[in-house]
Every structure is written in structure tokens, then in C-alpha cells.
C-alpha positions, 0 to 999 in steps of 0.5 A, spaced: 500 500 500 502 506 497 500 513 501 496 515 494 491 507 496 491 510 503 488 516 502 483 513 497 480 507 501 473 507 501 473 503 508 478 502 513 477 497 517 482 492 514 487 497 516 492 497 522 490 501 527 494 506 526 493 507 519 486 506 521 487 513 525 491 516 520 484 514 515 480 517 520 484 524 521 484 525 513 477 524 514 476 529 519 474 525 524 479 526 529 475 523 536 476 516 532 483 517 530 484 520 537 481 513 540 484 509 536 491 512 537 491 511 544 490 504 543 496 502 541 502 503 548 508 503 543 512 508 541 509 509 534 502 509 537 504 515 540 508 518 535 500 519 532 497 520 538 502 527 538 501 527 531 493 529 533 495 533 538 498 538 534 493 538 530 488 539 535 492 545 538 495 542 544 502 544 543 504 542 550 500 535 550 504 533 543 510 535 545 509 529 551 507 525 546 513 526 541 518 524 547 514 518 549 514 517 541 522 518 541 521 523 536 522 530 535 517 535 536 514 536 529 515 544 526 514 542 518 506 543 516 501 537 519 500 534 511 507 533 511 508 530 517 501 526 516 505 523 508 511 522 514 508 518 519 504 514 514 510 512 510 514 510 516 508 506 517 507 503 510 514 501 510 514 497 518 515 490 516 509 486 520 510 483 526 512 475 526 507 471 529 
């Protein structure tokens, strides 16, 4: 999947949670993107936690997220950090079971 298929899925419930949450916040749906965000407890999950944060304008709640993410706090515009965190999570390798 390429950011462009990402962007254009119709339905997103095959998607990995944080895709998911990504789906949601282009979609305007932040509550849902939010909810699903605070679901996954590793440092991915809370790089799109800050992600939604800064978005949403609370800088400082964001700033917590980007340590506890071990990411720097974001300072390019929040589309490009949206196509950022979307790419690094396209190009994870899955998790072996």
C-alpha cells in the first residue's frame, strides 16, 4: 500500500490501527483517530497520538507525546508530517507471529 491507496480507501477497517487513525484524521474525524491512537502503548502509537495533538492545538500535550514517541517535536506543516508518519508506517515490516 502506497500513501496515494491510503488516502483513497473507501473503508478502513482492514487497516492497522494506526493507519486506521491516520484514515480517520484525513477524514476529519479526529475523536476516532484520537481513540484509536491511544490504543496502541508503543512508541509509534504515540508518535500519532502527538501527531493529533498538534493538530488539535495542544502544543504542550504533543510535545509529551513526541518524547514518549522518541521523536522530535514536529515544526514542518501537519500534511507533511501526516505523508511522514504514514510512510514510516507503510514501510514497518509486520510483526512475526
Amino acid at each position: 500500500m502506497t500513501i496515494d491507496d491510503l488516502k483513497a480507501t473507501a473503508n478502513a477497517t482492514a487497516l492497522p490501527p494506526l493507519l486506521r487513525a491516520l484514515w480517520h484524521d484525513a477524514q476529519g474525524e479526529w475523536e476516532d483517530a484520537h481513540q484509536l491512537a491511544q490504543e496502541v502503548d508503543d512508541a509509534d502509537g504515540a508518535w500519532v497520538h502527538a501527531y493529533l495533538h498538534r493538530r488539535e492545538g495542544d502544543a504542550g500535550n504533543a510535545e509529551y507525546w513526541y518524547g514518549r514517541a522518541n521523536q522530535p517535536v514536529a515544526t514542518d506543516s501537519l500534511p507533511a508530517e501526516w505523508e511522514r508518519i504514514a510512510a514510516a508506517l507503510l514501510n514497518r515490516k509486520p510483526a512475526r507471529t
